[in-house]
VOTI-962184 format. One record per residue: x, y, z of N, C-alpha, C in turn. Coordinates in pm, 1 decimal, always signed. Layout:
% VOTI-962184
> n_u_n_v_n_w_ca_u_ca_v_ca_w_c_u_c_v_c_w
> X_Y_Z_X_Y_Z_X_Y_Z
...
//
This chain:
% VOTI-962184
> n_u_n_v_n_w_ca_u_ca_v_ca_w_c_u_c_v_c_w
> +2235.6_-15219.7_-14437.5_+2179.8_-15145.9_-14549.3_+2182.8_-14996.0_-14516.7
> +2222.9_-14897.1_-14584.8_+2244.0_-14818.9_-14572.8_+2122.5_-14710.9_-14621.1
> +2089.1_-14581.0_-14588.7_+1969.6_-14532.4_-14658.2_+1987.5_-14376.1_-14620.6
> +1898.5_-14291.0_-14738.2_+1943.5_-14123.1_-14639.7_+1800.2_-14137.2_-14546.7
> +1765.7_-14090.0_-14434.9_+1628.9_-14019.9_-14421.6_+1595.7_-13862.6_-14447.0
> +1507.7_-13827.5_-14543.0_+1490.6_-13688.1_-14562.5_+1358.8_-13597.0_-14479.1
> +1373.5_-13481.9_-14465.7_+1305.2_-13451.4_-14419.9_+1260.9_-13328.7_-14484.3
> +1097.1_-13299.9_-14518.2_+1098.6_-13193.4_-14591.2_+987.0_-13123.3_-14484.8
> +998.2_-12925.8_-14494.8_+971.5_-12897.6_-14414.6_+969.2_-12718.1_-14445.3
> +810.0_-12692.8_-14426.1_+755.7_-12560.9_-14458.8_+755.5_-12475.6_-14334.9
> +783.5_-12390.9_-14299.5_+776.4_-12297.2_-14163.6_+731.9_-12147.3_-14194.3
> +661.4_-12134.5_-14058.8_+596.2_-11983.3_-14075.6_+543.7_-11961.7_-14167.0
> +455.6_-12062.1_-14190.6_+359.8_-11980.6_-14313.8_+209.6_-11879.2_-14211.1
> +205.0_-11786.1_-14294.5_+128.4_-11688.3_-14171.4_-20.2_-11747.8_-14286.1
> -116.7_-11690.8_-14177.1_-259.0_-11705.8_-14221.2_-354.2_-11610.1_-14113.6
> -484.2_-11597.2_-14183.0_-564.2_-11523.1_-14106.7_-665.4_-11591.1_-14086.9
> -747.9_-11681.8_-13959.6_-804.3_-11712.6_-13953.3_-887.9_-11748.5_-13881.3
> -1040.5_-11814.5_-13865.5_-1147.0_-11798.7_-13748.5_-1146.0_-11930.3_-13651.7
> -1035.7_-11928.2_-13607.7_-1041.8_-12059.1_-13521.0_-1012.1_-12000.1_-13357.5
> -1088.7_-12110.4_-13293.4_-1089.2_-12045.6_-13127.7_-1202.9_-12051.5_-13070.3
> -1217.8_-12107.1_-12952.5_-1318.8_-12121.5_-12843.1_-1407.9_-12062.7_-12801.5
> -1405.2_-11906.9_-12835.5_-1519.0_-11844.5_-12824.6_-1544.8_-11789.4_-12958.8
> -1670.8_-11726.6_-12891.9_-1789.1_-11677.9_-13024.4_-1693.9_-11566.4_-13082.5
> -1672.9_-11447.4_-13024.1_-1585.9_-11361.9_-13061.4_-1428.3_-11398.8_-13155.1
> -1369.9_-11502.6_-13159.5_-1280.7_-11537.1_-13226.2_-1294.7_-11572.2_-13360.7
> -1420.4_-11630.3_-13354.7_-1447.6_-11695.8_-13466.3_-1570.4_-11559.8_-13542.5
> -1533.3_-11480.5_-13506.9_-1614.9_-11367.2_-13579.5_-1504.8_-11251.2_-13592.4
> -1410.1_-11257.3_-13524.1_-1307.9_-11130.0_-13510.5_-1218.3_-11183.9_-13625.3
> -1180.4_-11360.8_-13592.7_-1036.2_-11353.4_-13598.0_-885.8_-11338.2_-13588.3
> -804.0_-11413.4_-13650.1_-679.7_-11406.2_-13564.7_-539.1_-11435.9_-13652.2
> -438.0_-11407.6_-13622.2_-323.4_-11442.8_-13727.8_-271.1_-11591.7_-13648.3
> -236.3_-11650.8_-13761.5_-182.8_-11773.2_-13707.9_-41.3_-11801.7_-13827.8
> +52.4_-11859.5_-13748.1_+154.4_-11900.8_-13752.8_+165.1_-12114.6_-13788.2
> +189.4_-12146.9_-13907.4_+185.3_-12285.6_-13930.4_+297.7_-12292.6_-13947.6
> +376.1_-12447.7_-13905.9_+506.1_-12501.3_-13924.8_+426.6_-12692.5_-13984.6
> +503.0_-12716.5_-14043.5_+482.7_-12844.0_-14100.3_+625.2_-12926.4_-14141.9
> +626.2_-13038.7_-14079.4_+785.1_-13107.3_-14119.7_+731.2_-13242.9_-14133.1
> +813.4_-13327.4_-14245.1_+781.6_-13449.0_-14277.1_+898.3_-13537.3_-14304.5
> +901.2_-13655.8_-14248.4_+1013.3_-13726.6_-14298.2_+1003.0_-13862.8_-14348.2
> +1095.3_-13898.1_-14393.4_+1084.8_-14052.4_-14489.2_+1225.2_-14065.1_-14546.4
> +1223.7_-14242.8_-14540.7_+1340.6_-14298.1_-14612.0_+1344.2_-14293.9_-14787.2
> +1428.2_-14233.4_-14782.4_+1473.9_-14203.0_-14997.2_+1499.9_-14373.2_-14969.9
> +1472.2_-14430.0_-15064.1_+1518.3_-14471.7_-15109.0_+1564.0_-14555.1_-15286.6
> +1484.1_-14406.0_-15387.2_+1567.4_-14403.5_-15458.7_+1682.1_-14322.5_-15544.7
> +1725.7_-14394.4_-15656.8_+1834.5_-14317.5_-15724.3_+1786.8_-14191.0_-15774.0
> +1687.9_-14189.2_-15792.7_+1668.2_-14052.3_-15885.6_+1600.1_-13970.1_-15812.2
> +1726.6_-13816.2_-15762.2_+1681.1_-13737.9_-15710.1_+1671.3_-13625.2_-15706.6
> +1633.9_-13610.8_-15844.2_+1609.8_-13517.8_-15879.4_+1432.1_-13510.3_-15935.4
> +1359.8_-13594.4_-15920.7_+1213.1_-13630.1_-15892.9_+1145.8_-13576.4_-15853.9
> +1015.1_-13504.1_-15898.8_+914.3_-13469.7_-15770.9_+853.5_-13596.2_-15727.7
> +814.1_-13680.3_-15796.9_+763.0_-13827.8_-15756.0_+828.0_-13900.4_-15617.2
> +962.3_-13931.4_-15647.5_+1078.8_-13925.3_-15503.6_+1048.4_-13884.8_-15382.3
> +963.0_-13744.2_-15346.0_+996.1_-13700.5_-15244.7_+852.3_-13593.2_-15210.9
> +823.5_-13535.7_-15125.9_+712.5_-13478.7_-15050.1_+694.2_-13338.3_-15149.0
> +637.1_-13345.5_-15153.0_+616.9_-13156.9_-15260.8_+554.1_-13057.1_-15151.5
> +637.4_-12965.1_-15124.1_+567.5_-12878.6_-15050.8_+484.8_-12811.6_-15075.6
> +468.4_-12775.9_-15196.4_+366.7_-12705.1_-15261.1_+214.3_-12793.9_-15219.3
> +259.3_-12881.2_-15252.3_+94.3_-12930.5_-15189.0_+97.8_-12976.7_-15008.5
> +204.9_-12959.8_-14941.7_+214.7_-12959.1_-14815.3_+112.3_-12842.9_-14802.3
> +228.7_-12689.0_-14843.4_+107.5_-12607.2_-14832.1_-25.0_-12598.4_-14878.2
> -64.3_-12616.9_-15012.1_-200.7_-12632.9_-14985.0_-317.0_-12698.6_-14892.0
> -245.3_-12844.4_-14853.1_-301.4_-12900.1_-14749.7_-350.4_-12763.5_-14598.2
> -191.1_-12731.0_-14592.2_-236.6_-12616.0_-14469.3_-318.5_-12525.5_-14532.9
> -297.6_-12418.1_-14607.7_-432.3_-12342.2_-14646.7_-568.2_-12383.1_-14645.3
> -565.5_-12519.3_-14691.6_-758.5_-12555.8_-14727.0_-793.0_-12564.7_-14583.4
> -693.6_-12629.8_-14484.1_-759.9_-12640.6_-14356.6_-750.1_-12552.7_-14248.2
> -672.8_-12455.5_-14355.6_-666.4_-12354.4_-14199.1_-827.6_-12220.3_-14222.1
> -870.2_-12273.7_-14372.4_-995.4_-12210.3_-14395.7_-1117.5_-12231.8_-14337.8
> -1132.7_-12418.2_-14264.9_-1206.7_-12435.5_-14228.2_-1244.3_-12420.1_-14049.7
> -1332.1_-12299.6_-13994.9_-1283.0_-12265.8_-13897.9_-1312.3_-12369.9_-13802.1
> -1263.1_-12397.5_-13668.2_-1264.1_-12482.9_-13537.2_-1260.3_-12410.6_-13407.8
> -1313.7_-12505.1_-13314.5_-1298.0_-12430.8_-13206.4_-1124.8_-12419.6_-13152.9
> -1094.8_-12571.4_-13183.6_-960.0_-12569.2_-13081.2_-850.7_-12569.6_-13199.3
> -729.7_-12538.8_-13165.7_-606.5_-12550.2_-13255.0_-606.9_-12724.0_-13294.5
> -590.8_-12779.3_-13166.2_-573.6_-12949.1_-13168.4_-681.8_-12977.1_-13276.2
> -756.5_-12953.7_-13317.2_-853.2_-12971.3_-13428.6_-827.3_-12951.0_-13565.1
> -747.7_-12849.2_-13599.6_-687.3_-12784.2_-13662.3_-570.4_-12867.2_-13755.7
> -460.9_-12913.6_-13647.7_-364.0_-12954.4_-13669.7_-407.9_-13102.8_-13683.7
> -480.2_-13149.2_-13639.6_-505.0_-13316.6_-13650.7_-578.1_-13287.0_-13809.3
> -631.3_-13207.9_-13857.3_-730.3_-13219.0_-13996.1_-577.3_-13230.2_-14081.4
> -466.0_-13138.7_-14032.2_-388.2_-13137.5_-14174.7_-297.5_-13275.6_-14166.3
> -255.9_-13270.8_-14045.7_-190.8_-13404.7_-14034.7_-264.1_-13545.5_-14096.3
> -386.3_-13568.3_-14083.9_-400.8_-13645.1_-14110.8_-426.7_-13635.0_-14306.1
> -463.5_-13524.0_-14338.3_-475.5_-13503.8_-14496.0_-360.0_-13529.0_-14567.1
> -196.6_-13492.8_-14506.7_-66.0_-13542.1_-14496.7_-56.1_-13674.6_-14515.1
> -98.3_-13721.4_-14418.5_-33.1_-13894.4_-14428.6_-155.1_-13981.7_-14537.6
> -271.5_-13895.9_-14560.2_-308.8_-13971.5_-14672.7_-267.9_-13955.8_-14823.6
> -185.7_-13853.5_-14809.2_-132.7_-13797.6_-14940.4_+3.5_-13855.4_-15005.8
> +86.3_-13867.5_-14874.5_+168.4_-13921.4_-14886.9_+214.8_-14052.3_-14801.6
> +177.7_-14164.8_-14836.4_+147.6_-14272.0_-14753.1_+346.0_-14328.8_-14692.9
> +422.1_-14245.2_-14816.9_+562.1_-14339.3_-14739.7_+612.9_-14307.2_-14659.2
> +574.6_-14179.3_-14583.1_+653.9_-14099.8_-14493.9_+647.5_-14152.8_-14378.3
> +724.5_-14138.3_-14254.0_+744.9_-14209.7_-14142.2_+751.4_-14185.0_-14024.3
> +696.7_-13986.8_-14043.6_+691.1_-13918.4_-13941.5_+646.3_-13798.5_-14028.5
> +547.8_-13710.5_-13919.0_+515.4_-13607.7_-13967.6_+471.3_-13507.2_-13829.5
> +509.0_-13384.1_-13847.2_+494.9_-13299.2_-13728.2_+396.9_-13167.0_-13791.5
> +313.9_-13116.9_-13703.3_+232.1_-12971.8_-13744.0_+222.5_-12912.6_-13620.6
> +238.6_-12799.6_-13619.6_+267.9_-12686.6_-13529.4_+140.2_-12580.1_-13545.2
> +119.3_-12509.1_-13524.7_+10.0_-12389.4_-13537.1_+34.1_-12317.3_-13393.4
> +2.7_-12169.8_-13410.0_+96.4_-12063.8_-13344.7_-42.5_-11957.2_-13351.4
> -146.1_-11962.3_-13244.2_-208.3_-11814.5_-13254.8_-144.1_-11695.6_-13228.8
> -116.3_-11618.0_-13248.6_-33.8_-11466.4_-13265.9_-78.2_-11399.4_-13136.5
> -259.4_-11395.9_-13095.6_-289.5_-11295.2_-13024.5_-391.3_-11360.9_-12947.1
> -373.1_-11492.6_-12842.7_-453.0_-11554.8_-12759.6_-542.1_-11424.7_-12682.5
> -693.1_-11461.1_-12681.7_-747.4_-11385.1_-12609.3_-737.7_-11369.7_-12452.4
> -646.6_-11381.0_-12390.0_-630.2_-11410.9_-12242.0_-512.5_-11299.6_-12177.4
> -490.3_-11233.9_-12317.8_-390.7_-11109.2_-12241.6_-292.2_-11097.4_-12287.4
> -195.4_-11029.1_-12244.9_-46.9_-11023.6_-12262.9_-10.4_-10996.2_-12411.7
> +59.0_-10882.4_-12432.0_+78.1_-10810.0_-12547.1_+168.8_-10850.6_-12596.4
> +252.0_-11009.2_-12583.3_+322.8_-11071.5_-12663.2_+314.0_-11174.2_-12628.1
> +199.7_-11229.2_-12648.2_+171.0_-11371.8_-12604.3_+126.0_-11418.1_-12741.0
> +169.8_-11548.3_-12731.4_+106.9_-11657.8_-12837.1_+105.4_-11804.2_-12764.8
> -6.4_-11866.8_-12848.6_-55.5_-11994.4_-12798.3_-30.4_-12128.3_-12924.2
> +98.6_-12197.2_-12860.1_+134.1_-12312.7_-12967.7_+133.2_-12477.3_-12957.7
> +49.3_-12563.7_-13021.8_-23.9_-12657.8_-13014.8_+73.3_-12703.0_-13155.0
> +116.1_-12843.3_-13097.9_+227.2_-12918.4_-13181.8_+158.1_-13060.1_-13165.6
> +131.1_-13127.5_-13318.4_+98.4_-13251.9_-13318.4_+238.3_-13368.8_-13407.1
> +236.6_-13451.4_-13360.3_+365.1_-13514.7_-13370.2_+283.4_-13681.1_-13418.7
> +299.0_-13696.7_-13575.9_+278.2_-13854.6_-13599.2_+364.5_-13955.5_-13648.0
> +398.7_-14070.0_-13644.0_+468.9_-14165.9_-13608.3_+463.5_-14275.6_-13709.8
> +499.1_-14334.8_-13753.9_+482.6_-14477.4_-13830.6_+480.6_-14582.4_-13714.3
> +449.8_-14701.0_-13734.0_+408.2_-14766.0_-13666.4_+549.6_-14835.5_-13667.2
//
C-alpha cells in the first residue's frame, strides 16, 4: 500500500517571554525562538482541504497561548504545546517542538539555550 507522509512545519516564530528559573527572568524577560514540526499519513484524495491536513495557523496559536503562560523551565514549556498538539490533532504520528532562549542568563554574548521535545505514535 502505498501512502505520502506529510509533514507540516512552523519555524522561528520569535516571542517575548517570562519563562526561566530565576526570579529575575520571570520579571525581566526574554526573547525566545519556537520551531514546531508535525507529521502524518495523507491519506486522502482531496488535497486541497484544510480538514486533510494540520493548519498552522492554529499550530501557531497553540504556541502563542503557551508561550504566554510563564514557567520555570523550557521542558515545561514545550511539553504544554506538544501535548495541546496531539490533542488537537489526534492523526498525526509524530510531532517535534523546539524553543530557543535568545539570551540565557549564564553569559556569553551569543549564547542561546535550546530544549527540543520529540513525540511519537505508538
Amino acid at each position: 500500500m502505498e501512502y505520502v507522509r506529510r509533514q507540516v512545519a512552523l519555524t522561528n516564530l520569535r516571542f517575548f517571554a517570562y519563562h526561566g528559573f530565576y526570579p529575575e527572568e520571570q520579571v525581566i524577560g526574554n526573547e525566545f525562538v519556537v520551531s514546531v514540526q508535525v507529521g502524518f499519513v495523507d491519506e486522502n484524495d482531496d488535497h486541497d482541504s484544510l480538514s486533510n491536513t494540520v493548519d498552522y495557523e492554529v499550530l501557531y496559536g497553540i504556541a502563542k497561548s503557551e508561550m504566554q503562560h510563564p514557567r520555570k523551565l523550557l521542558e515545561a514549556v514545550a511539553d504544554a504545546i506538544l501535548n495541546r498538539i496531539v490533542q488537537e490533532f489526534p492523526f498525526i504520528a509524530n510531532a517535534e517542538v523546539s524553543i530557543t532562549k535568545q539570551h540565557p542568563p549564564f553569559g556569553g554574548d551569543r549564547a542561546n539555550a535550546t530544549v527540543t521535545l520529540r513525540w511519537q505514535q505508538q
